[in-house]
C-alpha positions in Angstrom: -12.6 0.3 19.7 -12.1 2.5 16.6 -10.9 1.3 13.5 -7.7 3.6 14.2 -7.2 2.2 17.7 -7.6 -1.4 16.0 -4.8 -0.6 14.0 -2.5 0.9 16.4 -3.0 -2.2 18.2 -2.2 -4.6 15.3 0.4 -2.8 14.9 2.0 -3.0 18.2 1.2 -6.8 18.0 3.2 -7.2 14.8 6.2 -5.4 15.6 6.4 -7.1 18.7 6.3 -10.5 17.2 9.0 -9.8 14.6 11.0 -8.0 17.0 11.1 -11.6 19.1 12.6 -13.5 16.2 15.1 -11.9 15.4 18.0 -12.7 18.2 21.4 -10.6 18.6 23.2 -12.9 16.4 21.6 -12.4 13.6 22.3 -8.5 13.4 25.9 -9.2 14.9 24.5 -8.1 18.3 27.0 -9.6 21.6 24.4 -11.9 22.9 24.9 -10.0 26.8 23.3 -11.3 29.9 20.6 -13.7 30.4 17.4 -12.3 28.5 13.8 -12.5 29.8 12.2 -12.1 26.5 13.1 -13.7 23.6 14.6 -11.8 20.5 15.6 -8.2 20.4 14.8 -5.9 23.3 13.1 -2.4 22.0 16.2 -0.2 22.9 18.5 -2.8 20.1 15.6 -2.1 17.6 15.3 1.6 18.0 19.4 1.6 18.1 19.7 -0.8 14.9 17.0 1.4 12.9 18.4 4.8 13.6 15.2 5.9 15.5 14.8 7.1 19.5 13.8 4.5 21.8 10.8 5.9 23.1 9.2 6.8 20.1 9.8 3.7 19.0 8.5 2.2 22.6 5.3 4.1 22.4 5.0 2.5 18.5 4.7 -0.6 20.0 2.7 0.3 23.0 0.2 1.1 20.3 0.4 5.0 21.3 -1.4 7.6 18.4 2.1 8.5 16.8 2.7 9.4 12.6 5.3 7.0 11.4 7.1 8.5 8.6 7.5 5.9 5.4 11.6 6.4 6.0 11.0 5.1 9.9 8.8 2.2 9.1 11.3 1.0 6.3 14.3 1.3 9.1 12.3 -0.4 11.2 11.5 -3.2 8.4 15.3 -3.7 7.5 15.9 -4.2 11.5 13.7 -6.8 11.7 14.1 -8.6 8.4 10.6 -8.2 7.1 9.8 -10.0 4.0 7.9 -8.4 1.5 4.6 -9.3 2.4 5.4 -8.3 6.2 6.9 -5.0 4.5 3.3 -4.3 2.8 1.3 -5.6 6.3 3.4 -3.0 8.5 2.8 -0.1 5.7 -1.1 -0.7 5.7 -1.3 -1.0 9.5 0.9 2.3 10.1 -1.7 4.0 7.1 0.4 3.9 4.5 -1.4 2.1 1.6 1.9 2.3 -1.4 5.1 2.3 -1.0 6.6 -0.6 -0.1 9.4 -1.6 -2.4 8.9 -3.9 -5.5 11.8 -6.0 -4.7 12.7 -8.1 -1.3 15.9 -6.7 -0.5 16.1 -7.5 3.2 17.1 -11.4 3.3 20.4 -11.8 3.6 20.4 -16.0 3.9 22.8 -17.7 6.1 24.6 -18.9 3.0 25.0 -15.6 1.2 26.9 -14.5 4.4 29.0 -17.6 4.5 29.9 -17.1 1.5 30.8 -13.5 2.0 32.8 -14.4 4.9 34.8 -17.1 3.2 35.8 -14.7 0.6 37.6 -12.8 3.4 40.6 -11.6 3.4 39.4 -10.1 0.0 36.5 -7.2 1.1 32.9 -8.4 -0.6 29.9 -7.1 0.5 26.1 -7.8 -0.9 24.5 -4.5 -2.2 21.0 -3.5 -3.9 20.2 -1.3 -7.2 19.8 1.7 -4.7 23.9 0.5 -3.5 22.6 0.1 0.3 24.7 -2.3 1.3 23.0 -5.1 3.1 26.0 -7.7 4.3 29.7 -7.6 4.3 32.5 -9.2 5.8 35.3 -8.8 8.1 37.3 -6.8 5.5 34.7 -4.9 4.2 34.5 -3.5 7.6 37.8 -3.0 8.2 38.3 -1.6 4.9 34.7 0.5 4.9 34.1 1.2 8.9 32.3 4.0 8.3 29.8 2.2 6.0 28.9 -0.5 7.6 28.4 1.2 11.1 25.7 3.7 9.3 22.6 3.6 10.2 20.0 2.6 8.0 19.0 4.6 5.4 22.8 6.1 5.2 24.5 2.2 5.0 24.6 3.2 1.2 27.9 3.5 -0.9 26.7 6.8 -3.0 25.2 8.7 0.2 28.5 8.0 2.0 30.4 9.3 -0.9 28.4 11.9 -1.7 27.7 12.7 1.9 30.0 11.3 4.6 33.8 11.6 4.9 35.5 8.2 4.7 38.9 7.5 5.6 39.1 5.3 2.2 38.2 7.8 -1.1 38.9 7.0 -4.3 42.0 8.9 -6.0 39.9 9.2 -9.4 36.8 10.2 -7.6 35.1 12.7 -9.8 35.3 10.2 -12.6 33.7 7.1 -10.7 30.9 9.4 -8.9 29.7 10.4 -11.8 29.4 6.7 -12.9 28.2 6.0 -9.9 25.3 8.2 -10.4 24.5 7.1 -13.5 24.5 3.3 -12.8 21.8 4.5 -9.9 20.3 6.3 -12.6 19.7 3.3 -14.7 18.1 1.7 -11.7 16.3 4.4 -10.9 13.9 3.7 -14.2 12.5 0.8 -12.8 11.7 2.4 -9.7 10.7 5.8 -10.6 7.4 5.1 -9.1 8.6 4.3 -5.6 8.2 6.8 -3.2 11.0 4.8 -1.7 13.6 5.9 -4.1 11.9 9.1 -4.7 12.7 9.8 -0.8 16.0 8.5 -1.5 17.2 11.0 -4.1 15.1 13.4 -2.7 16.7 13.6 0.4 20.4 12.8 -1.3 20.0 15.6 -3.7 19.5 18.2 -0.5 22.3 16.8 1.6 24.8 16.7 -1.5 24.8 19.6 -4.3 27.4 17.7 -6.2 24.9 14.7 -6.5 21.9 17.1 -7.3 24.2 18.4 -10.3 25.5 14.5 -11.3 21.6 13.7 -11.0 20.3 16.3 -13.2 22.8 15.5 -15.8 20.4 12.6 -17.3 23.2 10.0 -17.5 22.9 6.5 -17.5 25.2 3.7 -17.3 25.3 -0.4 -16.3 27.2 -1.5 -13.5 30.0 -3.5 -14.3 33.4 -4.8 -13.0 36.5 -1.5 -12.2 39.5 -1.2 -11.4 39.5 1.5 -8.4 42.9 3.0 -6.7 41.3 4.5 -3.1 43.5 6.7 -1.0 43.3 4.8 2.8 44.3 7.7 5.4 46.2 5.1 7.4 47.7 2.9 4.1 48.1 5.5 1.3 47.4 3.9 -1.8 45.1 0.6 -2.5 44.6 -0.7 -5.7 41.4 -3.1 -6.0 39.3 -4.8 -9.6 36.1 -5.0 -8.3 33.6 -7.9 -9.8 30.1 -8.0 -9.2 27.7 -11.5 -9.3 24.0 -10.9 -9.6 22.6 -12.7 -6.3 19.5 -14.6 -6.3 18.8 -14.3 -3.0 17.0 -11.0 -3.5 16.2 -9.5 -7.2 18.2 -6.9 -7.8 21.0 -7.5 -5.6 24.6 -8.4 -6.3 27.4 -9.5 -4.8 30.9 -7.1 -5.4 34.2 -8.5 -4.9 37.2 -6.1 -4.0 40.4 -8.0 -5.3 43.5 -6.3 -4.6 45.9 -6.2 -7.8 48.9 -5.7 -5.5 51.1 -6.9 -2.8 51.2 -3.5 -1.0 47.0 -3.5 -1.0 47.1 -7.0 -0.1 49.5 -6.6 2.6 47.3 -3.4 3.6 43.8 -5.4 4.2 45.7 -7.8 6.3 47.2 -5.5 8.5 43.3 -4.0 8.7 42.0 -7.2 9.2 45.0 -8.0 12.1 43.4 -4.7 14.2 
């Protein structure tokens, strides 16, 4: 066996173990029928991660496919890969940099308690790069088209740069360009990860109006806002928004959404009630 087929079938090997601890409840899967295998089956992976399921099928057959650094770190999120894991799957698929600096992926059983407890006020836990890595109930009901993304797009700038949202802030020339500055400031720390790199790469082709924030050079530190969003369904919602660095991860924080008035009150609730 060649070194390159030894790999391949490390590969497959690894994948296949991670993908058996990780069960439907812990990526809000319905559990279903009775399951011969423990874990995920492929077709929930390749769903979860955004990729088809026979490419992803042969990737864990051990089959002589290119995995793209944007695929394996789908792939990573899905199955919760630590940061060590996240460097192991990089060097097996023949990717020797790249992994990200910073364990972003674990979301602990007690950060989403505590995200769900904060319910009926939307919080969500985000990253430096504003993917959005756990919510709650009125996050979702308040951001649908967010949290069903898939990964890579489950990021607040790409979906307001990119994506049409039923909520969008009134004021939102002002705030996007903040936006893009607070990511700008974060950017500096990770200038040399071809993860970011890909990020604004690809965001700067999809969205002119970010390539012309991003060239702009500002910079700016996140830090709590009032934001009035117009809700297609609701009209007009009025939230501050507050943001608590997490320690789960470095470089994450949680951000609160409290509404300032009855009507927006009264507006997640009736959300929430659907």
């Amino acid at each position: 066996m060649t070194m390159a087929e030894t790999k391949r079938s490390d590969l497959a090997a690894f994948l296949r173990t991670r993908r058996e601890r990780i069960t439907p409840e812990m990526v809000r899967l319905a559990p279903g029928p009775r399951r011969r295998t423990p874990g995920l089956r492929r077709e929930e992976v390749a769903q979860l991660a955004g990729v088809g399921v026979t490419w992803y099928t042969w990737l864990e057959q051990g089959r002589p496919i290119n995995a793209s650094t944007q695929v394996l770190d789908a792939i990573a999120r899905t199955l919760r890969l630590d940061n060590a894991e996240w460097q192991h799957l990089y060097r097996l698929a023949g990717h020797a940099t790249g992994v990200p600096n910073d364990d972003t992926t674990r979301v602990t059983p007690q950060v989403q308690a505590i995200l769900d407890q904060l319910s009926p006020m939307p919080a969500c836990l985000a990253n430096s790069r504003s993917d959005v890595l756990a919510w709650n109930p009125a996050y979702a009901a308040l951001f649908p088209e967010v949290v069903a993304a898939p990964d890579g797009e489950r990021n607040t700038l790409w979906q307001s740069c990119v994506a049409p949202l039923a909520c969008v802030l009134v004021n939102r020339d002002k705030e996007l360009a903040r936006a893009v500055a607070v990511f700008r400031g974060a950017y500096s720390r990770h200038a040399d990860d071809p993860c970011w790199q890909d990020f604004v790469r690809r965001l700067s082709r999809e969205s002119p109006e970010f390539a012309r924030l991003w060239a702009r050079q500002d910079v700016a530190e996140p830090g709590p806002r009032e934001k009035i969003f117009k809700h297609a369904e609701m009209g007009r919602l009025r939230f501050s928004t507050t943001s608590f660095n997490s320690s789960a991860a470095p470089e994450t924080r949680m951000i609160v959404y409290t509404p300032v008035d009855d009507a927006s009150r009264e507006a997640v609730a009736r959300l929430l009630s659907r």
